[in-house]
KELUMLUM-47469 format. One record per atom (N, C-alpha, C): residue in three letters; x, y, z. Coordinates in steps of 0.2 Angstrom, whole numbers, plus 5000, padded with zeros to 4 digits. Example, Ala and Ser with C-alpha at 12.3 -4.5 7.8 and 13.67 -1.06 7.14 Angstrom:
Ala506649725039/Ala506249785039/Ala506649845039/Ser506449895035/Ser506849955036/Ser506450005039/
***
This chain:
Unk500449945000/Unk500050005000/Unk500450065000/Unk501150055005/Unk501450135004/Unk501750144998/Unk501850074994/Unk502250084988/Unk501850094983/Unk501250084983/Unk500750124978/Unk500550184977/Unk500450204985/Unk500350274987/Unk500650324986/Unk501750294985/Unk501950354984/Unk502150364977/Unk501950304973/Unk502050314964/Unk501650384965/Unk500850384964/Unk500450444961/Unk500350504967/Unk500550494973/Unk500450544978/Unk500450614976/Unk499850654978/Unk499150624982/Unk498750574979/Unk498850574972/Unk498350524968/Unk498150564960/Unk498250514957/Unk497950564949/Unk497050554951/Unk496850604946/Unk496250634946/Unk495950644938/Unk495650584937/Unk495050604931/Unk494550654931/Unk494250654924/Unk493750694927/Unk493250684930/Unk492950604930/Unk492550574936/Unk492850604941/Unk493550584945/Unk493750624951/Unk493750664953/Unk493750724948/Unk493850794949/Unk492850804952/Unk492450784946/Unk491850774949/Unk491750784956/Unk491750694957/Unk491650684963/Unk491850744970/Unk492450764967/Unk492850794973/Unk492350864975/Unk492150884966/Unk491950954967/Unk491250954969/Unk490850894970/Unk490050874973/Unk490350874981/Unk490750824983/Unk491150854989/Unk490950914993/Unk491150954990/Unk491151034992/Unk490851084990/Unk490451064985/Unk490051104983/Unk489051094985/Unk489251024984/Unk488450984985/Unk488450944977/Unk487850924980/Unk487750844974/Unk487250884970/Unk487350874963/Unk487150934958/Unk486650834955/Unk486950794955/Unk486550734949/Unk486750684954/Unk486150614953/Unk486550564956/Unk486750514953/Unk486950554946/Unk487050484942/Unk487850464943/Unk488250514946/Unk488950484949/Unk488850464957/Unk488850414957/Unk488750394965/Unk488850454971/Unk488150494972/Unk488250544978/Unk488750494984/Unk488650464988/Unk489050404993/Unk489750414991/Unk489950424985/Unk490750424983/Unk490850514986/Unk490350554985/Unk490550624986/Unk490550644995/Unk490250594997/Unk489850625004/Unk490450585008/Unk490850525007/Unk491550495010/Unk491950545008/Unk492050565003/Unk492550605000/Unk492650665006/Unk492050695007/Unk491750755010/Unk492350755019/Unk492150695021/Unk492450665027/Unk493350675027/Unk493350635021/Unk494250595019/Unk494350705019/Unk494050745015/Unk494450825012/Unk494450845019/Unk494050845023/Unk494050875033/Unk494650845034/Unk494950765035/Unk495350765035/Unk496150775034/Unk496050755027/Unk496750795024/Unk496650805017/Unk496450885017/Unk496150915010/Unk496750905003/Unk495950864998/Unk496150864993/Unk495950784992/Unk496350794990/Unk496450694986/Unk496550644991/Unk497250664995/Unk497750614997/Unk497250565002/Unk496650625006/Unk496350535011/Unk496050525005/Unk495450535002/Unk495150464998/Unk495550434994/Unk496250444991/Unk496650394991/Unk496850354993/Unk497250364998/Unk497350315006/Unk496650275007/Unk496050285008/Unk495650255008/Unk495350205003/Unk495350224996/Unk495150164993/Unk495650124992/Unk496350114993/Unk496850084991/Unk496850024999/Unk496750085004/Unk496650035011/Unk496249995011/Unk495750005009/Unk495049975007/Unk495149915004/Unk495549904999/Unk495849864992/Unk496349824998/Unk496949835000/Unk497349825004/Unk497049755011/Unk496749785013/Unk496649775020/Unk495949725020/Unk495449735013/Unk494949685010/Unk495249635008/Unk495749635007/Unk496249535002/Unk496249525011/Unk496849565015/Unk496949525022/Unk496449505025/Unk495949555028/Unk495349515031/Unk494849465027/Unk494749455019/Unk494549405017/Unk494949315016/Unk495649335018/Unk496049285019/Unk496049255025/Unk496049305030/Unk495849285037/Unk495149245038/Unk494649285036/Unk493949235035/Unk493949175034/Unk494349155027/Unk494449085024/Unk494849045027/Unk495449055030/Unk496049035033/Unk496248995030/Unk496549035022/Unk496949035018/Unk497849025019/Unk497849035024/Unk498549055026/Unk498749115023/Unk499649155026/Unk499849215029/Unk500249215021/Unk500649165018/Unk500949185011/Unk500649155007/Unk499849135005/Unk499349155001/Unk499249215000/Unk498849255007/Unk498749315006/Unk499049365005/Unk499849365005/Unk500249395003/Unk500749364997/Unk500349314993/Unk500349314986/Unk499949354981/Unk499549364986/Unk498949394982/Unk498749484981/Unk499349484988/Unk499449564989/Unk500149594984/Unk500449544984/Unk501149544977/Unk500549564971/Unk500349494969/Unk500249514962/Unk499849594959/Unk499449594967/Unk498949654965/Unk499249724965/Unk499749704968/Unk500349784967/Unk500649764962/Unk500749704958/Unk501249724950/Unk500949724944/Unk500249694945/Unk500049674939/Unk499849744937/Unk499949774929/Unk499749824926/Unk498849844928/Unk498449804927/Unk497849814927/Unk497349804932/Unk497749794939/Unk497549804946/Unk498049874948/Unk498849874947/Unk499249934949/Unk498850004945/Unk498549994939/Unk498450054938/Unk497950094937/Unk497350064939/Unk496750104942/Unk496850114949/Unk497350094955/Unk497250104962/Unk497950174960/Unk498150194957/Unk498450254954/Unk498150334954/Unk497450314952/Unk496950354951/Unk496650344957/Unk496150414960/Unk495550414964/Unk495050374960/Unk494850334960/Unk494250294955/Unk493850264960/Unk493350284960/Unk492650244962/Unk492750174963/Unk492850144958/Unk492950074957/Unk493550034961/Unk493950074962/Unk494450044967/Unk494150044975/Unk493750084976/Unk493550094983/Unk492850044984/Unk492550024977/Unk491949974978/Unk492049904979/Unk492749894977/Unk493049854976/Unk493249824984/Unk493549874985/Unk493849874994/Unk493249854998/Unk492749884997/Unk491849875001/Unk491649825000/Unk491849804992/Unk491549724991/Unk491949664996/Unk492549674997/Unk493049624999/Unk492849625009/Unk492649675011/Unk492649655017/Unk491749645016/Unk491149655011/Unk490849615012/Unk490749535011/Unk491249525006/Unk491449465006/Unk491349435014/Unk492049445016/Unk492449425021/Unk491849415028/Unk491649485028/Unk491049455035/Unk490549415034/Unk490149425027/Unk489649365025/Unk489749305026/Unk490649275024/Unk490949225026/Unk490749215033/Unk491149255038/Unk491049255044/Unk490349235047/Unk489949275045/Unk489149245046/Unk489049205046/Unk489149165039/Unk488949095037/Unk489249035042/Unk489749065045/Unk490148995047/Unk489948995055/Unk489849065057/Unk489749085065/Unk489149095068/Unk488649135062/Unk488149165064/Unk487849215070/Unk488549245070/Unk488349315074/Unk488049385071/Unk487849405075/Unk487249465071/Unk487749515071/Unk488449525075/Unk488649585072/Unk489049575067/Unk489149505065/Unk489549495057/Unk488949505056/Unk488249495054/Unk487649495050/Unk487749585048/Unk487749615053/Unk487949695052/Unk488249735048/Unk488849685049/Unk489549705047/Unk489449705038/Unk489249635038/Unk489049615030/Unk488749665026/Unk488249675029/Unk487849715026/Unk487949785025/Unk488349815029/Unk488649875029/Unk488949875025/Unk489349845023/Unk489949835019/Unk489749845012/Unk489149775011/Unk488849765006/Unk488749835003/Unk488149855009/Unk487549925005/Unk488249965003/Unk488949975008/Unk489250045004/Unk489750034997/Unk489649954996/Unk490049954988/Unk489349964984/Unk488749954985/Unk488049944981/Unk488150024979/Unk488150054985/Unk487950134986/Unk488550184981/Unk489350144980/Unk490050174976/Unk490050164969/Unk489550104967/Unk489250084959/Unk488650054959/Unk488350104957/Unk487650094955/Unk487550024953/Unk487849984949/Unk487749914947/Unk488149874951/Unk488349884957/Unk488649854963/Unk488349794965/Unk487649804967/Unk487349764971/Unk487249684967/Unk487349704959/Unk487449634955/Unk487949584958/Unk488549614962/Unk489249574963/Unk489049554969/Unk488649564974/Unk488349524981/Unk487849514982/Unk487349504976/Unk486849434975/Unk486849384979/Unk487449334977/Unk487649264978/Unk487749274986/Unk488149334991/Unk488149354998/Unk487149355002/Unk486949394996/Unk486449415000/Unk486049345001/Unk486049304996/Unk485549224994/Unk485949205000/Unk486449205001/Unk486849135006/Unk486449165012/Unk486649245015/Unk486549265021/Unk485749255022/Unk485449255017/Unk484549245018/Unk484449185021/Unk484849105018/Unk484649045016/Unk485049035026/Unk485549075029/Unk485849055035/Unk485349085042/Unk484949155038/Unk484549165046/Unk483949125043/Unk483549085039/Unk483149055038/Unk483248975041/Unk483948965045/Unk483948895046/Unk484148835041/Unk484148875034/Unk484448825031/Unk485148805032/Unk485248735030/Unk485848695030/Unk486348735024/Unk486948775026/Unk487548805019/Unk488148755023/Unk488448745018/Unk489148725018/Unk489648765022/Unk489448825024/Unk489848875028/Unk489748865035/Unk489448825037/Unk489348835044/Unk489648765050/Unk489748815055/Unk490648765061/Unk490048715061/Unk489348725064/Unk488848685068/Unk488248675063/Unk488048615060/Unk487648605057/Unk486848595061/Unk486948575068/Unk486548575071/Unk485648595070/Unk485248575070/Unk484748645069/Unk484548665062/Unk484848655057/Unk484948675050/Unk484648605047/Unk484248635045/Unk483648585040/Unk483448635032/Unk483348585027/Unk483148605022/Unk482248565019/Unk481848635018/Unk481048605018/Unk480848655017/Unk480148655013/Unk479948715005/Unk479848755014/Unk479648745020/Unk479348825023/Unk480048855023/Unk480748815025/Unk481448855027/Unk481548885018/Unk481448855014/Unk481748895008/Unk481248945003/Unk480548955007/Unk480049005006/Unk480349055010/Unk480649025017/Unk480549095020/Unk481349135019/Unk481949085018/Unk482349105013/Unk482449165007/Unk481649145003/Unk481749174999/Unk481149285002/Unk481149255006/Unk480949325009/Unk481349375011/Unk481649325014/Unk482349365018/Unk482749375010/Unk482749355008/Unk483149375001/Unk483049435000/Unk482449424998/Unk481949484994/Unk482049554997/Unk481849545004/Unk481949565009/Unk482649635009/Unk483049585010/Unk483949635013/Unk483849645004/Unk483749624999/Unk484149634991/Unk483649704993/Unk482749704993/Unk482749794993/Unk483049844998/Unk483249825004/Unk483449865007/Unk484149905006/Unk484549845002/Unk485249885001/Unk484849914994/Unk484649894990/Unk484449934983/Unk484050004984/Unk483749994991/Unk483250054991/Unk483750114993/Unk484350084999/Unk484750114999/Unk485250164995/Unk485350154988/Unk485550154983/Unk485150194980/Unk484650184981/Unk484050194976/Unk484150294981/Unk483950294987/Unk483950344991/Unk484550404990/Unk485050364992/Unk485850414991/Unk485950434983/Unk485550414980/Unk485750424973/Unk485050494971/Unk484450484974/Unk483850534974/Unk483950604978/Unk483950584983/Unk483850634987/Unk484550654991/Unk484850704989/Unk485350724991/Unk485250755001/Unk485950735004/Unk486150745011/Unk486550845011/Unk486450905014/Unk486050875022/Unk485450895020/Unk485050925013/Unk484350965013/Unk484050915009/Unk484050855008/Unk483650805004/Unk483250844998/Unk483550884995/Unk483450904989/Unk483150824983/Unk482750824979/Unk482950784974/Unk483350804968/Unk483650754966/Unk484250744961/Unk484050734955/Unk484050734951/Unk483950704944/Unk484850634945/Unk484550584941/Unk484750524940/Unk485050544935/Unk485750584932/Unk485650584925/Unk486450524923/Unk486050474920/Unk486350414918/Unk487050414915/Unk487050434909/Unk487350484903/Unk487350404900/Unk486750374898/Unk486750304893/Unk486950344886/Unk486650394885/Unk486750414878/Unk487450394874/Unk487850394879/Unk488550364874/Unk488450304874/Unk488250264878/Unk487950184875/Unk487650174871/Unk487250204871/Unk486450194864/Unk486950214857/Unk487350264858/Unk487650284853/Unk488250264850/Unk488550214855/Unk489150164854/Unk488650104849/Unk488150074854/Unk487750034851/Unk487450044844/Unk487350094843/Unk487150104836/Unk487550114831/Unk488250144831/Unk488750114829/Unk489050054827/Unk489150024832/Unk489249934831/Unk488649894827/Unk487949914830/Unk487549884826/Unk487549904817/Unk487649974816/Unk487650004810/Unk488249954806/Unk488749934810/Unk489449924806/Unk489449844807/Unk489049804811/Unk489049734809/Unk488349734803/Unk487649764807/Unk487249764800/Unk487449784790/Unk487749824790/Unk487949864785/Unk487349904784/Unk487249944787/Unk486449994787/Unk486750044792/Unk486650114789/Unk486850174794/Unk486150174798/Unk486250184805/Unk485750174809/Unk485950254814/Unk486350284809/Unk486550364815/Unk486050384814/Unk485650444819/Unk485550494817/Unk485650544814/Unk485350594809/Unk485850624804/Unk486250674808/Unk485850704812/Unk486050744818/Unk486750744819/Unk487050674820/Unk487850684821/Unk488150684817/Unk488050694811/Unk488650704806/Unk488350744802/Unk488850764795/Unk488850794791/Unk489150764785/Unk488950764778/Unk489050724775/Unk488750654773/Unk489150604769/Unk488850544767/Unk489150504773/Unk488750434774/Unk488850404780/Unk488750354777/Unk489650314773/Unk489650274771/Unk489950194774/Unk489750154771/Unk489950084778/Unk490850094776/Unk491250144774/Unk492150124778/Unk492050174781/Unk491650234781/Unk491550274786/Unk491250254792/Unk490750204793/Unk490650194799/Unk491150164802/Unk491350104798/Unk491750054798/Unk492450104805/Unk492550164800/Unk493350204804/Unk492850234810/Unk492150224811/Unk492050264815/Unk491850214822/Unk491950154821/Unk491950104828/Unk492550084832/Unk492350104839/Unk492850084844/Unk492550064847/Unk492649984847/Unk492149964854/Unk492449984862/Unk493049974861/Unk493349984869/Unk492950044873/Unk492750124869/Unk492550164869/Unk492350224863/Unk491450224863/Unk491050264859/Unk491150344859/Unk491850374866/Unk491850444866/Unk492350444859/Unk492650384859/Unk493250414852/Unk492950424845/Unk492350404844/Unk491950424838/Unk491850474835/Unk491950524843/Unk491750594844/Unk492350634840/Unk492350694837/Unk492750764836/Unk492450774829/Unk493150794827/Unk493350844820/Unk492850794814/Unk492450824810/Unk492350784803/Unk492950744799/Unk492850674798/Unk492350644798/Unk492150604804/Unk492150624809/Unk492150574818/Unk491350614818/Unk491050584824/Unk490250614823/Unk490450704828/Unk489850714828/Unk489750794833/Unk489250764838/Unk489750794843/Unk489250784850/Unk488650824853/Unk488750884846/Unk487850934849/Unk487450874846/Unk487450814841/Unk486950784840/Unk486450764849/Unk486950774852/Unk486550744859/Unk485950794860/Unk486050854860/Unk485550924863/Unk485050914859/Unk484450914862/Unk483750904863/Unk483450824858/Unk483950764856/Unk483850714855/Unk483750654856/Unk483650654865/Unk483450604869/Unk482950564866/Unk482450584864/Unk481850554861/Unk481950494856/Unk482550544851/Unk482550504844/Unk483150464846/Unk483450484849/Unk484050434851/Unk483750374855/Unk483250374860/Unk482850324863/Unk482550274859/Unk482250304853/Unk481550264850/Unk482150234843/Unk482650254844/Unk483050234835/Unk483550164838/Unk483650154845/Unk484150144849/Unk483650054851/Unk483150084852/Unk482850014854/Unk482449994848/Unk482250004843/Unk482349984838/Unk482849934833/Unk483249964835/Unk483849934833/Unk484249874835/Unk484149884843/Unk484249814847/Unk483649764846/Unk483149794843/Unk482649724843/Unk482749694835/Unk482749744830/Unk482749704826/Unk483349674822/Unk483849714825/Unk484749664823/Unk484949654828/Unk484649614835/Unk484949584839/Unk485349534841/Unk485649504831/Unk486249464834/Unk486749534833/Unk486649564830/Unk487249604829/Unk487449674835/Unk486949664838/Unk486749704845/Unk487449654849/Unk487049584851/Unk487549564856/Unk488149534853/Unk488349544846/Unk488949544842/Unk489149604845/Unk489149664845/Unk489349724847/Unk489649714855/Unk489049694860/Unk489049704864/Unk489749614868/Unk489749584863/Unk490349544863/Unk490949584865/Unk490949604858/Unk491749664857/Unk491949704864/Unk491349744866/Unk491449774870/Unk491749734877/Unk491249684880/Unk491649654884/Unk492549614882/Unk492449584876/Unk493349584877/Unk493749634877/Unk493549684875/Unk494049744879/Unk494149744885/Unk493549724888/Unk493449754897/Unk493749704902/Unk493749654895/Unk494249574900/Unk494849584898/Unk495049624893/Unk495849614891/Unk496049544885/Unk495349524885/Unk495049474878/Unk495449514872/Unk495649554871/Unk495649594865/Unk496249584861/Unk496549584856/Unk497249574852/Unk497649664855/Unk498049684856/Unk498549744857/Unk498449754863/Unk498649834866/Unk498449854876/Unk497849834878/Unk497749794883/Unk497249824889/Unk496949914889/Unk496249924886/Unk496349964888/Unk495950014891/Unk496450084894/Unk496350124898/Unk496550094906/Unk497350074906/Unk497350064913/Unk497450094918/Unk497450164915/Unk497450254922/Unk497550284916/Unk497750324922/Unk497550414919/Unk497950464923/Unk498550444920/Unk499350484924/Unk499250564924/Unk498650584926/Unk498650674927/Unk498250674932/Unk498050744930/Unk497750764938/Unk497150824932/Unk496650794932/Unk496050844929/Unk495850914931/Unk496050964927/Unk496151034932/Unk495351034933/Unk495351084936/Unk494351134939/Unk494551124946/Unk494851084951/Unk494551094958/Unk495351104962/Unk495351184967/Unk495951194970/Unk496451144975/Unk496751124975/Unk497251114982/Unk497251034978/Unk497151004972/Unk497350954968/Unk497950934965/Unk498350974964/Unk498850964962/Unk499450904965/Unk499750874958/Unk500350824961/Unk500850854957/Unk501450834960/Unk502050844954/Unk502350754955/Unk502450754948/Unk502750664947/Unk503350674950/Unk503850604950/Unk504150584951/Unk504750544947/Unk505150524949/Unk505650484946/Unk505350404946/Unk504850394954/Unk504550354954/Unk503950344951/Unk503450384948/Unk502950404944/Unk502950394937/Unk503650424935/Unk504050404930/Unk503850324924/Unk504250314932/Unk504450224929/Unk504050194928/Unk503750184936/Unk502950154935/Unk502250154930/Unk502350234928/Unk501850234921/Unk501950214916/Unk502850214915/Unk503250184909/Unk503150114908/Unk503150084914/Unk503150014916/Unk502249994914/Unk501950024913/Unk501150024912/Unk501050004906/Unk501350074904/Unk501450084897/Unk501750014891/Unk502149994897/Unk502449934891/Unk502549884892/Unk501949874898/Unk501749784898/Unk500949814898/Unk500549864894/Unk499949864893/Unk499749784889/Unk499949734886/Unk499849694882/Unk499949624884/Unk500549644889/Unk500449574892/Unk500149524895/Unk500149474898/Unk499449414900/Unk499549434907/Unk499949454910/Unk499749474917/Unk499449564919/Unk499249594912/Unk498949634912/Unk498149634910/Unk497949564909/Unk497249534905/Unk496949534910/Unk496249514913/Unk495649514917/Unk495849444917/Unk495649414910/Unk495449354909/Unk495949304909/Unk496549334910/Unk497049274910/Unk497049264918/Unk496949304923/Unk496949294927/Unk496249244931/Unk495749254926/Unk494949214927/Unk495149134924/Unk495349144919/Unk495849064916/Unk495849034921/Unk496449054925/Unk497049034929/Unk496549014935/Unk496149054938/Unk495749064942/Unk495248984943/Unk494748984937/Unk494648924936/Unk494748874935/Unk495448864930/Unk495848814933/Unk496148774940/Unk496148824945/Unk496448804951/Unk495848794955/Unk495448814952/Unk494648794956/Unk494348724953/Unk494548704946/Unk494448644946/Unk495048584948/Unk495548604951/Unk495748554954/Unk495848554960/Unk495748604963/Unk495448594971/Unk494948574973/Unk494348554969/Unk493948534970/Unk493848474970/Unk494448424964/Unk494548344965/Unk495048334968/Unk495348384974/Unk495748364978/Unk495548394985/Unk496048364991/Unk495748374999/Unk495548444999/Unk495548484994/Unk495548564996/Unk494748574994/Unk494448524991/Unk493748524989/Unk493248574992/Unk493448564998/Unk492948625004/Unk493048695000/Unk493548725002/Unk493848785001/Unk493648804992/Unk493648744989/Unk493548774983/Unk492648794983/Unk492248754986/Unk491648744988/Unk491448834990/Unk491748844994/Unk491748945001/Unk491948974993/Unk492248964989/Unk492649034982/Unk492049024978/Unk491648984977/Unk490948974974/Unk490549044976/Unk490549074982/Unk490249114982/Unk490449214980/Unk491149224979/Unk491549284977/Unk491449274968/Unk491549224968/Unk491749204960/Unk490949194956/Unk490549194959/Unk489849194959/Unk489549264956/Unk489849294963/Unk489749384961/Unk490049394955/Unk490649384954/Unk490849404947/Unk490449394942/Unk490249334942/Unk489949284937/Unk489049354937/Unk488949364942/Unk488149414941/Unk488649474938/Unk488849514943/Unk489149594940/Unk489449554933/Unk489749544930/Unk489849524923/Unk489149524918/Unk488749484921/Unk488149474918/Unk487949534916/Unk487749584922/Unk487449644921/Unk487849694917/Unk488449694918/Unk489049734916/Unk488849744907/Unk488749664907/Unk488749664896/Unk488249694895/Unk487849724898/Unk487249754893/Unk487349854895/Unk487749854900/Unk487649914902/Unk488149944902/Unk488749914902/Unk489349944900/Unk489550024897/Unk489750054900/Unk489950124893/Unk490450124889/Unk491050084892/Unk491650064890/Unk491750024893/Unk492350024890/Unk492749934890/Unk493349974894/Unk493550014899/Unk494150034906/Unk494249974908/Unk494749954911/Unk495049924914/Unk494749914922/Unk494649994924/Unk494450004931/Unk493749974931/Unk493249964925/Unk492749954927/Unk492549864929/Unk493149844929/Unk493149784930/Unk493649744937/Unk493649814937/Unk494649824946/Unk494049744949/Unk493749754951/Unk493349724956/Unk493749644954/Unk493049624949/Unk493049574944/Unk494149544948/Unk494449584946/Unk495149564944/Unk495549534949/Unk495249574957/Unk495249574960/Unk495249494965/Unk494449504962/Unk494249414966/Unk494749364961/Unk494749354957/Unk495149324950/Unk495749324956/Unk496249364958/Unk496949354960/Unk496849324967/Unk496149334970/Unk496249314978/Unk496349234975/Unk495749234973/Unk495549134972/Unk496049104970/Unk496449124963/Unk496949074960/Unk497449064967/Unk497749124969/Unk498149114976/Unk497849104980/Unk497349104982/Unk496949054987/Unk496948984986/Unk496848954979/Unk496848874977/Unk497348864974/Unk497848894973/Unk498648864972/Unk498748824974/Unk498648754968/Unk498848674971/Unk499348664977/Unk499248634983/Unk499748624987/Unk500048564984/Unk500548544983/Unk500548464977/Unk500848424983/Unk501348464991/Unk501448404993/Unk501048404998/Unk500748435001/Unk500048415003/Unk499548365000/Unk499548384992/Unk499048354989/Unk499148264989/Unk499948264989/Unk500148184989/Unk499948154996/Unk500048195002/Unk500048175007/Unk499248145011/Unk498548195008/Unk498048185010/Unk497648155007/Unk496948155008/Unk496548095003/Unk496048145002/Unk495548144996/Unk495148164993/Unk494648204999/Unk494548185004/Unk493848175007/Unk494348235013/Unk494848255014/Unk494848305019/Unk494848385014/Unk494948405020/Unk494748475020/Unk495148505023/Unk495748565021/Unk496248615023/Unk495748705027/Unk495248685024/Unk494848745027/Unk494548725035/
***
């Protein structure tokens, strides 16, 4: 952590960041940038103005989440500090916790709700019950589509105060499966999933301390308008509006006008689209947008293919977008000056951006792999408990492919994140493996 901290110190600043910082201190003008990012922030700039605590803080969060989720598991002390290696070298975990980004801090939220949920499930103490759920609501409350990635937690923790039998628990005692326990199961589900959503739903509407209402402004437009793109360049049909262009809008001109990894690059000088096509064409942008997905719907989820291999590091050349080595002017007392250390490390970014340890997906491989041999080995248990982290990813992923705005790197920190614990969590023990028999358990 300190050696992260002082590559970017106080932290580079996108314009998401700069945002955020400037809702902070101003007040929350929209809640389509998670107000909860601005209202922590608010706390961290009392502390020590500027950047430097919520830097410190989402990186601690990231940090101090792999420890106490390896403690949970009782993974052992040089697992969890394999897992802390990689997450400081790999390009594509090092270089969003470089940046103030939301996604690093949701990421850290999600990891100790991991962690206590585990602890619930095995112990069933109400202040882990607590614990979990805090944790949970404040990654739900730092990304709007947060609550996708602790589904599989909420289902467990429903199925543990209902009496049902989970595989996480010291004491089986008492624990019964029968349609009253897995009815009432699914209330308690229902249950905690609106309360952390309504939560979400809440900090995002009505701003703190005058509970003013917000406008939700989503900014999908750049999605709808990626998506019409991609759909226009797999169908061979111009599906733009004329609005944004000028001239003939020919399929190699579309064809040079798709970037799935991200739809702002379409945007500028002629022949790239104009972005006042957005002003006052929400309507036709809606009604041409859904259109479009329903009746070229393989080419829809062709598009929306590409875009997730970007977002995995799937893609042939960089990973891309794995930070943003500046600091976004507009908000005072911001400022960093680089380093000799700042230097390298962005150099060093810069030129393993194509690497396989800078992939999503090579690390989700690897991941898997180690989870199907743990499974036909004494460590089966343990692979059993990774079912439920690896699960999340499995829903936030799901929800990810259709909503996407881009293919960053950062919008998948989380994702990359559990990917690193588990492989180093199930890292074949082989003399162990020789030593034991199928039927024990290292957990």
């Amino acid at each position: 952590m300190v050696f992260v901290s002082a590559v970017s110190w106080p932290g580079f600043m996108s314009f998401d960041s700069m945002y955020a910082l400037k809702q902070a201190r101003e007040g929350i003008e929209t809640g389509g940038y998670p107000p909860m990012v601005s209202y922590v922030w608010f706390l961290c700039d009392q502390l020590l103005a500027g950047q430097g605590g919520m830097f410190l803080l989402q990186n601690a969060l990231v940090f101090f989440g792999i420890v106490q989720l390896g403690r949970s598991l009782a993974i052992g002390p040089w697992r969890v500090a394999a897992a802390l290696g990689i997450v400081m070298l790999s390009p594509m975990t090092l270089g969003p916790m470089l940046v103030v980004w939301k996604d690093v801090a949701f990421a850290g939220w999600l990891l100790f709700g991991y962690a206590f949920t585990f602890d619930f499930l095995r112990q069933g103490k109400r202040r882990q019950l607590w614990a979990a759920l805090f944790f949970i609501t404040m990654a739900s409350c730092f990304r709007l589509n947060g609550i996708t990635a602790a589904i599989p937690a909420l289902a467990l923790i429903a199925c543990r105060i209902s009496g049902m039998k989970t595989p996480w628990q010291e004491d089986d005692e008492g624990a019964r499966i029968g349609w009253r326990n897995s009815g009432m199961a699914a209330g308690i589900f229902f249950a905690i999933t609106v309360f952390v959503f309504g939560c979400v739903v809440l900090s995002s509407t009505w701003r703190l301390p005058d509970l003013k209402k917000v406008n939700i402004a989503t900014g999908s437009g750049w999605t709808q308008l990626g998506d019409l793109i991609g759909i226009s360049a797999c169908a061979r049909r111009n599906l733009i509006p004329g609005d944004f262009y000028t001239g003939a809008m020919t399929m190699r001109r579309i064809q040079s006008l798709y970037f799935p990894e991200h739809s702002q690059r379409s945007f500028g000088a002629n022949p790239l689209l104009d972005e006042s096509g957005f002003s006052g064409n929400q309507a036709l942008i809606d009604a041409t947008v859904s259109h479009a997905r329903k009746k070229y719907w393989r080419c829809y989820l062709q598009h929306r293919v590409e875009v997730m291999k970007f977002a995995l590091g799937a893609n042939s050349g960089d990973v891309f977008y794995l930070t943003d080595p500046s600091v976004f002017p507009g908000v005072a007392g911001t400022e960093m000056t680089p380093t000799r250390l700042t230097e390298w490390v962005t150099t060093y970014l810069r030129s393993f951006a194509s690497a396989p340890w800078s992939r999503c997906i090579v690390f989700g491989a690897a991941a898997s792999l180690f989870w199907v041999l743990a499974f036909y080995s004494h460590r089966r248990r343990l692979a059993i408990l990774m079912l439920m982290p690896l699960a999340g990813t499995a829903t936030y992923l799901a929800a990810s492919f259709f909503i996407l705005p881009a293919a960053d790197a950062r919008y998948n920190f989380a994702v990359s994140i559990v990917f690193i614990f588990c492989l180093c969590a199930l890292w074949p023990d082989l003399l162990k493996a020789g030593r034991a028999g199928a039927g024990n358990s290292e957990y």
